[in-house]
LOVOLO-30244 format. One line per 5 residues: their letters; for each residue x, y, z of N, C-alpha, C, O. Coordinates in pm, 1 decimal. Example, Ala and Ser with C-alpha at 12.3 -4.5 7.8 and 13.67 -1.06 7.14 Angstrom:
2
as = 1319.0/-569.0/780.0/1230.0/-450.0/780.0/1320.0/-330.0/780.0/1423.6/-331.9/846.5 ~ 1285.0/-225.0/708.0/1367.0/-106.0/714.0/1290.0/3.0/787.0/1340.9/113.8/803.9
//
This chain:
115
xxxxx = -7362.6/-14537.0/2837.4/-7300.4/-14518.6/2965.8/-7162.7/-14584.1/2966.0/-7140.8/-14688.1/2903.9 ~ -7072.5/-14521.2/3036.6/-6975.2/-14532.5/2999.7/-6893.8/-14602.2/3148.8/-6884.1/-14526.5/3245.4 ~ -6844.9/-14728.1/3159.4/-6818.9/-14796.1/3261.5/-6638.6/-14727.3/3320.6/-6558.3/-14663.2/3252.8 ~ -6628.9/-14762.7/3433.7/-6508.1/-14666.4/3496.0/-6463.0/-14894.6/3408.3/-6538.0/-14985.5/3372.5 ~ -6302.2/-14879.1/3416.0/-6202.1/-14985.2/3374.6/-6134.1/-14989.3/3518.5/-6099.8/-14898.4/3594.1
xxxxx = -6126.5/-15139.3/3529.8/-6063.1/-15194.5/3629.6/-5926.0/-15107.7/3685.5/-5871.5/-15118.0/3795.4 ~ -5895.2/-15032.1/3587.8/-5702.8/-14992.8/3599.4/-5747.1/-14879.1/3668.9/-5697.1/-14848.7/3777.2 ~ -5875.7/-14785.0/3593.3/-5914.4/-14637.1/3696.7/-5983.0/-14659.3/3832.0/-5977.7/-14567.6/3913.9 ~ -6046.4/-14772.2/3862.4/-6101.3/-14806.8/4028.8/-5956.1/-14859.9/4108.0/-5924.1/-14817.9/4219.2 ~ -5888.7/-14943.2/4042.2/-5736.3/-14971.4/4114.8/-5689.7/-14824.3/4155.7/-5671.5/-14789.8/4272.5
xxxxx = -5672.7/-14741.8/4043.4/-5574.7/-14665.8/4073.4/-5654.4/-14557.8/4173.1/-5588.5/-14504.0/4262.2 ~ -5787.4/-14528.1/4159.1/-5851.3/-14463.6/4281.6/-5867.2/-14539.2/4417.2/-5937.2/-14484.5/4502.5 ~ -5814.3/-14649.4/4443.6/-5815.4/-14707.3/4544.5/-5653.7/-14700.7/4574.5/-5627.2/-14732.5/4690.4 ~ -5607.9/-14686.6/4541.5/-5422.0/-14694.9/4550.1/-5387.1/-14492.5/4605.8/-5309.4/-14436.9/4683.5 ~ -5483.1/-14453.1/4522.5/-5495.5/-14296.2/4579.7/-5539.1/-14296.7/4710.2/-5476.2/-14232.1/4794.0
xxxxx = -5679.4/-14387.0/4753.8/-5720.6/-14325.7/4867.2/-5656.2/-14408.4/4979.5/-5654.3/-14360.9/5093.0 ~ -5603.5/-14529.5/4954.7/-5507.3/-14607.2/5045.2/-5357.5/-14507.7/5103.7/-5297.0/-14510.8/5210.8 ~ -5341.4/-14442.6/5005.0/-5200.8/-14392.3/5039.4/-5264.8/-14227.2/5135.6/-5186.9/-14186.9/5222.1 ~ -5358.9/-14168.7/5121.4/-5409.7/-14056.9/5157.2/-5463.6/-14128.3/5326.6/-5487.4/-14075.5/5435.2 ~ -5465.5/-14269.3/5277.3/-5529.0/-14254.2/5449.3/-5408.4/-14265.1/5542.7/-5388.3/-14197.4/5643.6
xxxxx = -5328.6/-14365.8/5489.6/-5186.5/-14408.9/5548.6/-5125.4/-14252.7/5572.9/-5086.6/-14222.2/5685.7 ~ -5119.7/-14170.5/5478.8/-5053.1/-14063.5/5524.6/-5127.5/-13966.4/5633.3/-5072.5/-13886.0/5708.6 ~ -5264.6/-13994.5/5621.6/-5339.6/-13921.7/5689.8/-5325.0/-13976.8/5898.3/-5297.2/-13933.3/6010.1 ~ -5356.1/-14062.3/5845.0/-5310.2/-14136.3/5998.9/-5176.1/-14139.4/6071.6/-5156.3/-14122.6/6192.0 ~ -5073.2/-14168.2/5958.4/-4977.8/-14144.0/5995.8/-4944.4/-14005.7/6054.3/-4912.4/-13997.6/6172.9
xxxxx = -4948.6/-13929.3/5999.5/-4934.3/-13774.2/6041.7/-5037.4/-13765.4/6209.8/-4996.7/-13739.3/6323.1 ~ -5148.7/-13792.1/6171.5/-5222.2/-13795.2/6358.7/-5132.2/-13848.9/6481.7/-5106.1/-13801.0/6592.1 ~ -5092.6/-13978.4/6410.9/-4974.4/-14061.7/6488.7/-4898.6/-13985.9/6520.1/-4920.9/-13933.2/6629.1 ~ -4776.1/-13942.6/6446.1/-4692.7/-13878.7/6483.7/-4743.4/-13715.5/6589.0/-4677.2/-13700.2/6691.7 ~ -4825.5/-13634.7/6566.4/-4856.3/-13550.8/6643.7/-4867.4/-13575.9/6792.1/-4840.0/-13497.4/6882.9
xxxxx = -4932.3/-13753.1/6803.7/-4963.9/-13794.0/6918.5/-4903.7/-13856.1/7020.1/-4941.9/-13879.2/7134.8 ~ -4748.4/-13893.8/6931.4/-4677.6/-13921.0/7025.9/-4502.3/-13857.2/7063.8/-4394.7/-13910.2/7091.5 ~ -4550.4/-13722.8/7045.9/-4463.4/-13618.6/7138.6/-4501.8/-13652.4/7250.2/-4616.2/-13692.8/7270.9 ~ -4378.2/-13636.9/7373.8/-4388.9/-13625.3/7478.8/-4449.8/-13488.2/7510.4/-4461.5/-13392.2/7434.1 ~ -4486.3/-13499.1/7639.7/-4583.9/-13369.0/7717.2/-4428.1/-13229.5/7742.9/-4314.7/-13220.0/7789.9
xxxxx = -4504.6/-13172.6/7692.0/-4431.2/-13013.2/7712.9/-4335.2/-13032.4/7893.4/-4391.6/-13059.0/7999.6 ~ -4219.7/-13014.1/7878.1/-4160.4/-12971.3/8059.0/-4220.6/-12875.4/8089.5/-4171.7/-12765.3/8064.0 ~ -4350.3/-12886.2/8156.2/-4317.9/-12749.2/8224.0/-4305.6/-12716.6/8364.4/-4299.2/-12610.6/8426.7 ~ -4304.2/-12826.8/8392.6/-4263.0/-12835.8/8586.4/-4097.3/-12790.4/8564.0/-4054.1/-12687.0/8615.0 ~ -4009.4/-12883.7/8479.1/-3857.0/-12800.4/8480.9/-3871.3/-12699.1/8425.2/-3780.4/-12629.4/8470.3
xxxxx = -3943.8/-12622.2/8331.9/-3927.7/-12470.6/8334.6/-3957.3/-12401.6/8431.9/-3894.6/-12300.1/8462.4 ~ -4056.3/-12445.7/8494.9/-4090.3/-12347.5/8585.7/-3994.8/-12341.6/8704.8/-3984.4/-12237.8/8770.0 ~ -3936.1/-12434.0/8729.3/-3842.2/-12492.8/8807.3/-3699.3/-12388.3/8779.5/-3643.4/-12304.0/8849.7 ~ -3678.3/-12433.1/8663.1/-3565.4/-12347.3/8608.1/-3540.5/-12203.4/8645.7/-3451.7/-12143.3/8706.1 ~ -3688.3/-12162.0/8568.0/-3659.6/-12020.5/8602.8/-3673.9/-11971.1/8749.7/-3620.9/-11861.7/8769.0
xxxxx = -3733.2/-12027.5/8855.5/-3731.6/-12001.9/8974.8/-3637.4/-12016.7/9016.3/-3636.7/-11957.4/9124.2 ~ -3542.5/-12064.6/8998.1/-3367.9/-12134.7/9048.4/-3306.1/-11991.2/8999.8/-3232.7/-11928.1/9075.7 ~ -3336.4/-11947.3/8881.2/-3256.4/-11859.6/8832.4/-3255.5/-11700.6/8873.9/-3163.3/-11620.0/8861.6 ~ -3409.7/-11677.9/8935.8/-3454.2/-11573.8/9008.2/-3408.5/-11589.2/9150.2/-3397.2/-11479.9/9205.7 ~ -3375.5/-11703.9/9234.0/-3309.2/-11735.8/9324.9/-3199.1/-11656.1/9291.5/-3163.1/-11560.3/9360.0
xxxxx = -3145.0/-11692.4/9188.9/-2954.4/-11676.6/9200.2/-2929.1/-11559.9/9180.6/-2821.3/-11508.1/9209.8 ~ -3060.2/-11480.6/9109.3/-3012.9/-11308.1/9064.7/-3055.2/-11280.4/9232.7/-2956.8/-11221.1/9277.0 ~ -3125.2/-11291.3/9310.8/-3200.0/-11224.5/9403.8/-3039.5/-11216.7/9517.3/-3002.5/-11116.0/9577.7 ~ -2973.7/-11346.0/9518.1/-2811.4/-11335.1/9585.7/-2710.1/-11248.8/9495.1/-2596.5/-11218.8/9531.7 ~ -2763.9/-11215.2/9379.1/-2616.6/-11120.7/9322.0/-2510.9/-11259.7/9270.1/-2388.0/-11264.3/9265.8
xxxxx = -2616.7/-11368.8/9233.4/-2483.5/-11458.3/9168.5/-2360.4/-11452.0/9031.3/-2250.4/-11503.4/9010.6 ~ -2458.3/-11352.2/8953.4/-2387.4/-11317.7/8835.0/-2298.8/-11266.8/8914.8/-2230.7/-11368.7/8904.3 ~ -2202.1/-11165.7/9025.0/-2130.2/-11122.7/9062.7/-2037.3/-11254.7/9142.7/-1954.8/-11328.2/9088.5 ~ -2060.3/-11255.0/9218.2/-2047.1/-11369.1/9362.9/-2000.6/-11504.9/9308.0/-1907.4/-11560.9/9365.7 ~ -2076.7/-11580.8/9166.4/-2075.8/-11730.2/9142.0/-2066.0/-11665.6/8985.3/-2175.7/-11609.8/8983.5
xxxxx = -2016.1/-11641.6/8874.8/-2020.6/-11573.5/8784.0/-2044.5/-11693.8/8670.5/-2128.4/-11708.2/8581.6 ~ -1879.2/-11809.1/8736.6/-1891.0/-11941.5/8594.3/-2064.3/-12024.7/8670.9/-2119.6/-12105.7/8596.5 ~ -2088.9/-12014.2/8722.2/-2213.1/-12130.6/8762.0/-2337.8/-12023.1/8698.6/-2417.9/-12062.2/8613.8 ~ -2338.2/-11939.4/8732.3/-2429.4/-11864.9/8706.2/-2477.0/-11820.6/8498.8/-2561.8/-11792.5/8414.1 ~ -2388.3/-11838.1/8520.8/-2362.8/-11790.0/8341.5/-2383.9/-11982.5/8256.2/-2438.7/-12009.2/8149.3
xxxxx = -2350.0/-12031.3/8306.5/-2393.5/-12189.1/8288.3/-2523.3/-12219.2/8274.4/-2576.6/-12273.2/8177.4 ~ -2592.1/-12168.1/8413.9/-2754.5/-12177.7/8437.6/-2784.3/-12115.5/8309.3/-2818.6/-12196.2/8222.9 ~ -2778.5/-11942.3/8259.8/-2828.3/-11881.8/8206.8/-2777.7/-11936.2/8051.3/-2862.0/-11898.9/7969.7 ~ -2684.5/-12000.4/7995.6/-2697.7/-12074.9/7882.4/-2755.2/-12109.5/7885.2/-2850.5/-12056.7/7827.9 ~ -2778.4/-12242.8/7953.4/-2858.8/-12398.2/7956.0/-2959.0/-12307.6/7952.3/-2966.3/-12259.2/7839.3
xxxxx = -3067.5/-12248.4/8053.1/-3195.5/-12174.5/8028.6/-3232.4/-12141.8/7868.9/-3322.2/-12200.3/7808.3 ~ -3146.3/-12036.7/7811.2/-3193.3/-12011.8/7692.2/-3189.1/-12128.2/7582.7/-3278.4/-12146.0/7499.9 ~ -3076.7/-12202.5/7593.6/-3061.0/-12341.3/7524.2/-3208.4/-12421.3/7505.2/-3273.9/-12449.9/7405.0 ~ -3229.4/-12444.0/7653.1/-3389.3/-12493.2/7698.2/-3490.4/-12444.8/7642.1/-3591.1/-12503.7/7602.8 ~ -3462.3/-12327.4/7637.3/-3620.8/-12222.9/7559.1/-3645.8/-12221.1/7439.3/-3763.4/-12202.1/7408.0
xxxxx = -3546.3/-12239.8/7334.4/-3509.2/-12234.9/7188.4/-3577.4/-12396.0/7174.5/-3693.6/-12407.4/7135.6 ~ -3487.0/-12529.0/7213.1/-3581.0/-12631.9/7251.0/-3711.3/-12648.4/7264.9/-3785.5/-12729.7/7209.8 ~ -3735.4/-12561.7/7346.2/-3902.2/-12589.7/7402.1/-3962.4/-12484.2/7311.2/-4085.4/-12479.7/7307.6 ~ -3901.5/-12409.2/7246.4/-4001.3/-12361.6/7116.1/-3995.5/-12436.5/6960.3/-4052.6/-12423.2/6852.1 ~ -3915.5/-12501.9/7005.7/-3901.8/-12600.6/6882.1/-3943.4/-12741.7/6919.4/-3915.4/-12850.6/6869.5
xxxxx = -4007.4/-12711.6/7007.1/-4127.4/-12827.1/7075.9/-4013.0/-12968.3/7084.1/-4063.5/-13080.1/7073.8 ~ -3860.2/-12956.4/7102.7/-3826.4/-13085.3/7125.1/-3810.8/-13081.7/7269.8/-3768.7/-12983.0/7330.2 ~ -3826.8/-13132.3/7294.8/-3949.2/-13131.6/7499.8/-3851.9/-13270.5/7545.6/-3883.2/-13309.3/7658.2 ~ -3757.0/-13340.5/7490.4/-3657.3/-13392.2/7518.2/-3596.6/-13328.9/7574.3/-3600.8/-13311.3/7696.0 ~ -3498.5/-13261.5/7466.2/-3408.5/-13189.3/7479.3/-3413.2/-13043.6/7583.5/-3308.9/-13011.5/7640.6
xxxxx = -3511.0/-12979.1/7598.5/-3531.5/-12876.2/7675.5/-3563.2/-12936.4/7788.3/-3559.0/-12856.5/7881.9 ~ -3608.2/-13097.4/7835.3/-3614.3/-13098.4/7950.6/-3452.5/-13143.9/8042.7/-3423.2/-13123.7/8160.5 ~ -3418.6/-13172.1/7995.5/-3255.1/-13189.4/7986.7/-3236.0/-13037.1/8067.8/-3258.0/-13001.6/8183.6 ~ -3185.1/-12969.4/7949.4/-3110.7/-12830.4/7980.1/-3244.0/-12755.9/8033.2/-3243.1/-12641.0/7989.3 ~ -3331.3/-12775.2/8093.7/-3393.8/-12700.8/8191.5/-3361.5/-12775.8/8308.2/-3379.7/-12716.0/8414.2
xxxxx = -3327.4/-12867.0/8313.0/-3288.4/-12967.3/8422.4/-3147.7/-12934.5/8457.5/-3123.3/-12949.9/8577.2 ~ -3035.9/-12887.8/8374.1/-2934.0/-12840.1/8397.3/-2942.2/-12687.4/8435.2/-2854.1/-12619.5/8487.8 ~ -3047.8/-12655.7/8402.7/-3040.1/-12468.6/8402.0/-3079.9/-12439.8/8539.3/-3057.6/-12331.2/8592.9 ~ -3158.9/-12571.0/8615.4/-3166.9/-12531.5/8743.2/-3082.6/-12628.8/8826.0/-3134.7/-12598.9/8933.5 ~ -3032.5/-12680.8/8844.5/-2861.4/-12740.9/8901.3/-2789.0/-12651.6/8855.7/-2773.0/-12603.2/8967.8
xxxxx = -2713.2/-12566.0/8773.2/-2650.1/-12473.6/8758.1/-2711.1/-12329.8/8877.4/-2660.0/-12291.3/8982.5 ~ -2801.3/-12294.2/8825.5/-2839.9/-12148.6/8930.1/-2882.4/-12191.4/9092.6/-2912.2/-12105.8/9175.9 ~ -2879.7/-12333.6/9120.7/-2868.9/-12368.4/9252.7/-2749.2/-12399.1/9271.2/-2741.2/-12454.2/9381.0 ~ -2660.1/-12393.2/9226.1/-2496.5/-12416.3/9251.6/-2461.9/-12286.8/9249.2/-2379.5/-12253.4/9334.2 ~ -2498.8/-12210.3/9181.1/-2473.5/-12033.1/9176.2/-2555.7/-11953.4/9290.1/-2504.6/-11850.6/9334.4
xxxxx = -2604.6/-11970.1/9309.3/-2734.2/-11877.4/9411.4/-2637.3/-11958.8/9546.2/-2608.7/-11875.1/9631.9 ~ -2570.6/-12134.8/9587.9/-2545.6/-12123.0/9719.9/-2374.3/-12071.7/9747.4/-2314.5/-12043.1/9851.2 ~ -2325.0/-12076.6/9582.0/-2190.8/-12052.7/9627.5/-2218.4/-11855.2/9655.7/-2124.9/-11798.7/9712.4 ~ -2296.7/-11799.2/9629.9/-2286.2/-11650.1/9639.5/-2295.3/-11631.7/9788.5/-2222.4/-11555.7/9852.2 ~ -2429.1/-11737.7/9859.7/-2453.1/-11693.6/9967.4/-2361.7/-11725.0/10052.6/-2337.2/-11653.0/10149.5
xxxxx = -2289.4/-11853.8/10024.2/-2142.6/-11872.5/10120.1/-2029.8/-11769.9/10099.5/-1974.5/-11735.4/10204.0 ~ -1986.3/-11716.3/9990.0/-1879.1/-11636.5/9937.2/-1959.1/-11486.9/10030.1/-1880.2/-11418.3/10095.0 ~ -2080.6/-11453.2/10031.1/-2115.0/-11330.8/10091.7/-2121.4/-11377.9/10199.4/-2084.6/-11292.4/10280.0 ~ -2149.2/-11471.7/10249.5/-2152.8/-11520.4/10449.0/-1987.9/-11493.5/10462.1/-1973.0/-11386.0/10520.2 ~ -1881.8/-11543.3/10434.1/-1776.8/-11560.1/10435.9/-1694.4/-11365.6/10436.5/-1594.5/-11325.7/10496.5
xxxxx = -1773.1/-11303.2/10360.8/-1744.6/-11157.2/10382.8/-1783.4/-11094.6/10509.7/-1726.3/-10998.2/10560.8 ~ -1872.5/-11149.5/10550.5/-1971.2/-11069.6/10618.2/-2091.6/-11012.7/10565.4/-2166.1/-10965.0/10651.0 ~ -2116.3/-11008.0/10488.2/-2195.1/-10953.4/10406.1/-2381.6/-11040.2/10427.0/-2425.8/-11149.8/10392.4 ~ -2438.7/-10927.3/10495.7/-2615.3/-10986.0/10515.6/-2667.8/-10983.8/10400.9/-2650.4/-10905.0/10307.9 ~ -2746.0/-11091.1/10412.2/-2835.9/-11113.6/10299.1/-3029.3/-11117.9/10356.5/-3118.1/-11136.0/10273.2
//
C-alpha cells in the first residue's frame, strides 16, 4: 500500500483552500449588488409617456430629447445590471421629461391651445 507524501496532501489542501476562497468569494460578490431601480424606471418611463401625451418632442424638443437619452442611457445600464449608474440617469430621465411635458403645457397654454 502505497502512502499519499506529505507534499501531495499539502498540495490537495492548497487546491481545495483556494477553490473555496474562490468559491465564496464569487457568492460574495453576487450578493452585494445593489437592488435593481425599479421604482426610477418605472418612474422614468411614466414621466416620459407624460411628455409624449403633451406633444413635448414638438413644444420642449432640447428637454425632451435629454429625457429620452438619459432613458436609453439608463436601460443599457440596467441591462448591464450596473443599477448605480441606471439609477442616476433614470433619475435624470425623469427630471428631464418633467421639465419637457411642463414647458409644452405652458408654451401650448400660452398659444391657446387646449389640452
Amino acid at each position: 500500500m502505497v502512502r499519499p507524501t506529505v507534499e501531495k496532501k499539502s498540495s490537495k489542501l492548497a487546491a481545495l483552500y483556494l477553490f473555496l476562497t474562490l468559491f465564496f468569494g464569487g457568492v460574495n460578490a453576487c450578493v452585494t449588488l445593489p437592488p435593481p431601480p425599479i421604482e426610477q424606471y418605472t418612474l422614468a418611463r411614466a414621466a416620459i409617456d407624460a411628455a409624449k401625451a403633451v406633444d413635448a418632442a414638438r413644444y420642449s424638443p432640447g428637454y425632451f430629447h435629454k429625457a429620452e437619452l438619459a432613458y436609453r442611457t439608463a436601460q443599457t445600464a440596467y441591462e448591464d445590471r450596473d443599477y448605480e449608474t441606471a439609477s442616476e440617469e433614470f433619475r435624470s430621465a425623469r427630471e428631464y421629461a418633467e421639465k419637457a411635458e411642463n414647458s409644452a403645457r405652458l408654451t401650448r397654454f400660452k398659444n391657446g391651445e387646449v389640452l
